[in-house]
C-alpha positions as CSV (number, residue, x, y, z in Angstrom):
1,X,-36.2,-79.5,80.1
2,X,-35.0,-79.4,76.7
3,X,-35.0,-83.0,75.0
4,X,-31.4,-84.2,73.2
5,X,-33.2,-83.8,70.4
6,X,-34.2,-80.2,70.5
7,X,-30.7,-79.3,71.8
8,X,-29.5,-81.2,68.3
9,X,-31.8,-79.4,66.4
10,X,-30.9,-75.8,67.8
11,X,-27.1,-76.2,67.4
12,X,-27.4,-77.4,63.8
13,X,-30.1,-74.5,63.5
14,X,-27.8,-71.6,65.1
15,X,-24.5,-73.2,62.7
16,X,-26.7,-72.9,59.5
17,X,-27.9,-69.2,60.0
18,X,-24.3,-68.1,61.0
19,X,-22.8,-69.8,58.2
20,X,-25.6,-68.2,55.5
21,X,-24.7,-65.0,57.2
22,X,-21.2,-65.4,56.3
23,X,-21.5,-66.6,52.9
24,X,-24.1,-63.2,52.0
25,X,-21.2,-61.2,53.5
26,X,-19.0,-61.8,49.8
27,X,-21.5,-59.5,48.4
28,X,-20.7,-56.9,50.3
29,X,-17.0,-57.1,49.5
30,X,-15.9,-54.2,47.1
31,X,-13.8,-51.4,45.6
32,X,-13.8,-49.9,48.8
33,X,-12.5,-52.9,50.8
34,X,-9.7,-52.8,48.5
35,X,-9.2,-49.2,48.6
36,X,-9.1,-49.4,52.4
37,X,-6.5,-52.4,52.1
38,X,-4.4,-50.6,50.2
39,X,-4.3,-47.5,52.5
40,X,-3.4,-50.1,55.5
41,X,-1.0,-51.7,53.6
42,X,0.8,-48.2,52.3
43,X,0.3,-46.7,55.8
44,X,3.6,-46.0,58.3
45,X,1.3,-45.9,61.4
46,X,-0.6,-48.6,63.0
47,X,-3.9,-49.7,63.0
48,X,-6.0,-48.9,66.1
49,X,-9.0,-51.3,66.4
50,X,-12.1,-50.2,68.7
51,X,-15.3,-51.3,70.2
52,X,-17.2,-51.7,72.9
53,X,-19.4,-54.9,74.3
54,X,-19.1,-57.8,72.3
55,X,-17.4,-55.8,69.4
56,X,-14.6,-54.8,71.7
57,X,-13.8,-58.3,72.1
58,X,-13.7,-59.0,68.2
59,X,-11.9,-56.0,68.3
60,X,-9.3,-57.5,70.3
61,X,-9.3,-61.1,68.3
62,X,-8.7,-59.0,64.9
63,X,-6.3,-57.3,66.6
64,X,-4.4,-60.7,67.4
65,X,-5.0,-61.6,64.0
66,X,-3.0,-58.9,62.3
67,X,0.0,-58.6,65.1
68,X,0.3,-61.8,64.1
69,X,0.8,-61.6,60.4
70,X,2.8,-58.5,60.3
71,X,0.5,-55.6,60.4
72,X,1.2,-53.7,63.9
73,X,-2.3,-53.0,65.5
74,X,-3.5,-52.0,68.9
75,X,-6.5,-52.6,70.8
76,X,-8.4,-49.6,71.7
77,X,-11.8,-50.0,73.9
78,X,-13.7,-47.0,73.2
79,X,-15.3,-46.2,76.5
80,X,-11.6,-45.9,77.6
81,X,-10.9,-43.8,74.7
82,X,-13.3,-41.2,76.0
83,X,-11.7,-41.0,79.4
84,X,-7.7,-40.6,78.5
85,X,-6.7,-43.9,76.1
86,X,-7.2,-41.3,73.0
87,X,-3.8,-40.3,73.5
88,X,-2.1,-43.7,72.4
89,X,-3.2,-42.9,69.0
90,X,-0.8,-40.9,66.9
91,X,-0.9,-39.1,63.7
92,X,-0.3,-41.5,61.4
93,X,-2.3,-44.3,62.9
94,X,-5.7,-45.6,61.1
95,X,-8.6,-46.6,62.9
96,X,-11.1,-49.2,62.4
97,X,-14.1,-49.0,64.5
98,X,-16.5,-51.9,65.1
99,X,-20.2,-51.2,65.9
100,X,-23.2,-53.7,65.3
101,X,-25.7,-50.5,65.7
102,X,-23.3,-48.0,65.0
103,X,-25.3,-46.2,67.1
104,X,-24.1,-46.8,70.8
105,X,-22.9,-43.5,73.0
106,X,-19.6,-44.2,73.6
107,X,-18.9,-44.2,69.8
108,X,-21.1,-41.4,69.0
109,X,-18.6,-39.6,71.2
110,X,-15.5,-40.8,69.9
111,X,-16.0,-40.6,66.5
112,X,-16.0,-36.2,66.5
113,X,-12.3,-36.7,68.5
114,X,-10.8,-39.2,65.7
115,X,-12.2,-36.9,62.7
116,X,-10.6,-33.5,64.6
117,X,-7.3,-35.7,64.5
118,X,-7.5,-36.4,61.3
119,X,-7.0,-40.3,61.5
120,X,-8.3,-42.1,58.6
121,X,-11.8,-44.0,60.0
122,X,-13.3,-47.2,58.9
123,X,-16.3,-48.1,60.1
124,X,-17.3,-52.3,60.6
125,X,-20.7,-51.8,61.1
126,X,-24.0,-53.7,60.1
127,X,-26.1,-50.2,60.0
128,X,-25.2,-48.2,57.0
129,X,-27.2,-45.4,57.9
130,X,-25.6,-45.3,61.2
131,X,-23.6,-41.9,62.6
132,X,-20.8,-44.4,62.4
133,X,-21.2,-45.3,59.0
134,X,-21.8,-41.5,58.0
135,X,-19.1,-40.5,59.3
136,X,-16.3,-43.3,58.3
137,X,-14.2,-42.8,55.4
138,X,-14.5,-46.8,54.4
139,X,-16.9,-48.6,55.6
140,X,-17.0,-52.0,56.0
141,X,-20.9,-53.6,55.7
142,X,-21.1,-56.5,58.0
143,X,-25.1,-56.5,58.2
144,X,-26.9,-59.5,59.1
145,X,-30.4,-60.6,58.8
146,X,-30.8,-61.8,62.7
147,X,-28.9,-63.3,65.1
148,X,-28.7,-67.1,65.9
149,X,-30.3,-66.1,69.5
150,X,-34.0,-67.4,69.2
151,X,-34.7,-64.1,70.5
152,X,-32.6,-61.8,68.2
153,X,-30.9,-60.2,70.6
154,X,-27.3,-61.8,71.9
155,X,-24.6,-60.7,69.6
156,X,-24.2,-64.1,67.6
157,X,-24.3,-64.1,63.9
158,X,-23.3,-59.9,64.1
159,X,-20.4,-60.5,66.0
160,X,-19.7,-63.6,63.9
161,X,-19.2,-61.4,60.6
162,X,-17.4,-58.8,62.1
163,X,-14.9,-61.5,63.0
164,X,-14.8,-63.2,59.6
165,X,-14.5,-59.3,57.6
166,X,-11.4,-59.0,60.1
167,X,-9.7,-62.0,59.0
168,X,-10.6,-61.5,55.7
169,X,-8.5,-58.2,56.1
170,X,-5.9,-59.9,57.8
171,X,-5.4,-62.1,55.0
172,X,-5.4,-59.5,52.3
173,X,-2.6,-57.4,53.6
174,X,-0.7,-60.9,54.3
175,X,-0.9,-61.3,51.2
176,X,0.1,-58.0,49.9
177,X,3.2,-58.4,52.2
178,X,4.3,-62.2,50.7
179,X,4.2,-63.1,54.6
180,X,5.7,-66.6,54.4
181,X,5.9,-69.4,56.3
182,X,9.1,-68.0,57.9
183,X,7.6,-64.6,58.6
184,X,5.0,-66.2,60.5
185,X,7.6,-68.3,62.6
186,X,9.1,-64.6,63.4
187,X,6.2,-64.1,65.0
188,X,4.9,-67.1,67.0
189,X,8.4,-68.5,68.9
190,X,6.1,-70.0,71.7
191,X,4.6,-73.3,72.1
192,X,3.3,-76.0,69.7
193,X,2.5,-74.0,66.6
194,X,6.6,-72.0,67.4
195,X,8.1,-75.8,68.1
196,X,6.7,-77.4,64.4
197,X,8.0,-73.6,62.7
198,X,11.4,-73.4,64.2
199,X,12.0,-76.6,66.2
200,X,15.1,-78.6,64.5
201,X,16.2,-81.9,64.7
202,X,19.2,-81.1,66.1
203,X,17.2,-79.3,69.1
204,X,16.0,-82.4,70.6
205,X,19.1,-85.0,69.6
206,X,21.1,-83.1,71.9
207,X,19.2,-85.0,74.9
208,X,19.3,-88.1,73.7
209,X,21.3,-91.1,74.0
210,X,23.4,-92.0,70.7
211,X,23.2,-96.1,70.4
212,X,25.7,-97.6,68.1
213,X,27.2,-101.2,67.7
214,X,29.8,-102.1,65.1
215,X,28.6,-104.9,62.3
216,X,30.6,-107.4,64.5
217,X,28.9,-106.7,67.6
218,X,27.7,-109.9,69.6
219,X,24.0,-110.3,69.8
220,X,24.4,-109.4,73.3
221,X,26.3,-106.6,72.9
222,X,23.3,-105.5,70.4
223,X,20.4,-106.4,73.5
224,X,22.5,-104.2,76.2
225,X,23.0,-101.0,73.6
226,X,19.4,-101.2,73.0
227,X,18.3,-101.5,76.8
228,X,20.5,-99.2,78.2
229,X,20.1,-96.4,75.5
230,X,16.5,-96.9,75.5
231,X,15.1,-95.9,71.8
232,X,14.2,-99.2,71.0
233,X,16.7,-99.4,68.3
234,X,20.5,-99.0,67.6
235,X,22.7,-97.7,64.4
236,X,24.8,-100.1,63.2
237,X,27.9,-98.1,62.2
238,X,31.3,-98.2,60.7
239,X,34.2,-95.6,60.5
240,X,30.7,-93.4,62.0
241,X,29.1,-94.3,58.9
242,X,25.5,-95.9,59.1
243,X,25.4,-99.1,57.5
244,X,22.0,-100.4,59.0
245,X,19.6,-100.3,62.1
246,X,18.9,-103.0,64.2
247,X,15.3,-102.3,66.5
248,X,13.9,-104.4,69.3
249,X,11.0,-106.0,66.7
250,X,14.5,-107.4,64.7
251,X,15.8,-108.8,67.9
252,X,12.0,-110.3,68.4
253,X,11.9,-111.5,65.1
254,X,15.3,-113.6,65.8
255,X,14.9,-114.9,69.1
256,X,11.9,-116.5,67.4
257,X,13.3,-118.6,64.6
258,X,16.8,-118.7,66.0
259,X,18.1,-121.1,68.9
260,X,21.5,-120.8,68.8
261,X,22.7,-116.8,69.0
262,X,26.4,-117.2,69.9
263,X,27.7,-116.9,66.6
264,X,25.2,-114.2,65.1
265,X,26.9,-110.6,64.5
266,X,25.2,-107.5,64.5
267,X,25.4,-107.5,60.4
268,X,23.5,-111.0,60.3
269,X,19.9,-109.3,61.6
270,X,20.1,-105.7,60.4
271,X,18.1,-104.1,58.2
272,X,20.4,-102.4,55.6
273,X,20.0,-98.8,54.1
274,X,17.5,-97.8,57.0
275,X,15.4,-94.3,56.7
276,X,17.6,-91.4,58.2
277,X,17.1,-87.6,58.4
278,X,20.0,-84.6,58.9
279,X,20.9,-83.2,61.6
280,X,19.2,-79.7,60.5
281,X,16.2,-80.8,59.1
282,X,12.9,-79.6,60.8
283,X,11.3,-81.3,63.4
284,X,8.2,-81.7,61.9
285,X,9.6,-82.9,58.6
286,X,10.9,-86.2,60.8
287,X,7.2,-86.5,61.5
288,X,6.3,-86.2,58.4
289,X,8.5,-89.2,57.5
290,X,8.0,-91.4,60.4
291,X,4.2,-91.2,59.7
292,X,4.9,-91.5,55.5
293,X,6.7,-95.0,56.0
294,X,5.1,-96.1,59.4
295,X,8.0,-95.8,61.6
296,X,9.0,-94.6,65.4
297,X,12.5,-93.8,64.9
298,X,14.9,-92.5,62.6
299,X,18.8,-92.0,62.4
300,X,20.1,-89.0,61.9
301,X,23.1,-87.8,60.1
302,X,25.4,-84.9,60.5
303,X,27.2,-84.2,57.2
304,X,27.2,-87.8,56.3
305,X,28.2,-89.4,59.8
306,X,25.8,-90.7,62.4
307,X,24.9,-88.6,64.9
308,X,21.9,-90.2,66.6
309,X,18.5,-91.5,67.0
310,X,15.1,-89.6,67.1
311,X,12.5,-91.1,68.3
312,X,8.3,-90.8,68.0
313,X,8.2,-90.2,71.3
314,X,10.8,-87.1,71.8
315,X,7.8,-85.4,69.1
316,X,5.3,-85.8,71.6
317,X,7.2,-84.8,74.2
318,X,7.9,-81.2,72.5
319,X,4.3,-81.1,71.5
320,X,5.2,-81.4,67.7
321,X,2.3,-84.2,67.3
């Protein structure tokens, strides 16, 4: 059995050959990546991705990559290709085949059927001398010196760099498009990463409780609107205008240096001009300020009137933090 050590030493070992890999593949970057860029970028069709093994699943990751950031693509495995999937690719379309060896049969085969139907070919292939390579019109060169496997022979460090030259593609032709920030919240609607691009304040106020006491509110008063609305805080308002905040840690503060309550008002223990966000602001902006000035709630205004509390929690709820 392998000692801790060893383990250590074999993970670091298999990180460092993967990331040499990676930086030597820069080198290979040229004319003809840009050239092939371009084409993508100019194309009306779609980009077909293909590969079998390994590759095929890389294929499918790249493919991820650029649905996500605007450039329609489809995955493609080529043994089905062979046997009837060859008709999902139309005129138009480009294809980008990925191949370690680009040797194996099944894209030996395919590659006559894509030339006869006179798709543009790019090849993402480690063997330059391959049929694949030969036969491409681009070829990406994503050649490594050996896998991380101690016996050379898992797809590791290959399948590593075809990966990294996909995203690497993916973020050329994002660029090309000015995909923003908005584009890419187009495109990704659904859970955590869709919640911090789209989510608004306003979504998650409309569940909560609204507490609010008037500057002459009783102490009491101030207590039960903080229990029963249950944010740990209340607005202090006037004419719906915030005039301070009074939180649970204020009504600690008091009960510890005050005796006598029965004549303290609402406007004797609040804090005045207290941190608020509007109503349309992003979700993830009131993050942003409750963690810039330490904080687990914030009032929120609608066109200059109070319309509620947002609390730390009600993030983490909707998976913003």
């Amino acid at each position: 059995m392998s000692s801790k050590k060893s383990i250590v030493a074999l993970a670091k070992e298999t990180i460092v050959i993967e990331s040499l890999a990676i930086s030597q593949l820069a080198d290979f970057i040229d004319d003809t990546f840009a050239e092939a860029v371009d084409l993508i970028y100019n194309s009306t069709g779609r980009v077909i991705i293909t590969g079998i093994g390994k590759s095929a699943i890389i294929a499918n990751k790249i493919v991820a990559t650029l649905n996500s950031t605007g450039t329609p693509s489809v995955f493609m495995h080529a043994a089905d290709a062979i046997h009837g999937d060859l008709g999902l690719i139309l005129s138009d379309d480009i294809v980008i085949c990925i191949s370690k060896s680009g040797n194996t049969p099944e894209i030996k085969v395919l590659i006559p059927f894509l030339k006869n139907a006179g798709n543009t070919l790019i090849a993402i292939t480690g063997n330059q001398k391959s049929v694949l390579a030969e036969q491409a019109d681009f070829v990406f060169n994503s050649y490594v010196e050996k896998e991380a496997c101690p016996i050379n022979l898992a797809p590791t460090t290959s399948t590593t760099a075809q990966l990294v030259i996909g995203d690497a593609l993916a973020v050329c032709l994002l660029e090309l498009r000015g995909f923003t920030k908005d584009d890419f919240a187009k495109y990704h609607p659904g859970g955590a990463l869709g919640k911090k691009l789209f989510l608004k304040v306003r979504d998650i106020l409309a569940l909560n409780e609204v507490p609010a006491v008037r500057p002459d509110a009783s102490i009491k008063n101030v207590i039960v609107e903080i229990s029963e609305k249950r944010k740990g805080v209340t607005a202090v308002t006037l004419a719906d205008k915030i005039v301070g905040i009074i939180t649970d840690g204020d009504l600690r503060r008091m009960l510890s240096v005050t005796e006598d309550l029965s004549k303290l008002k609402a406007e004797d223990i609040m804090s005045k001009n207290p941190r608020f966000i509007t109503i349309d602001a992003m979700a993830i902006d009131a993050m942003e300020l409750m963690d810039t000035h330490k904080i687990s709630q914030l009032l929120v205004e609608d066109q200059g009137n109070y319309a509620g509390v947002i609390h730390i929690h009600d993030l983490i709820k909707e998976g913003i933090i």
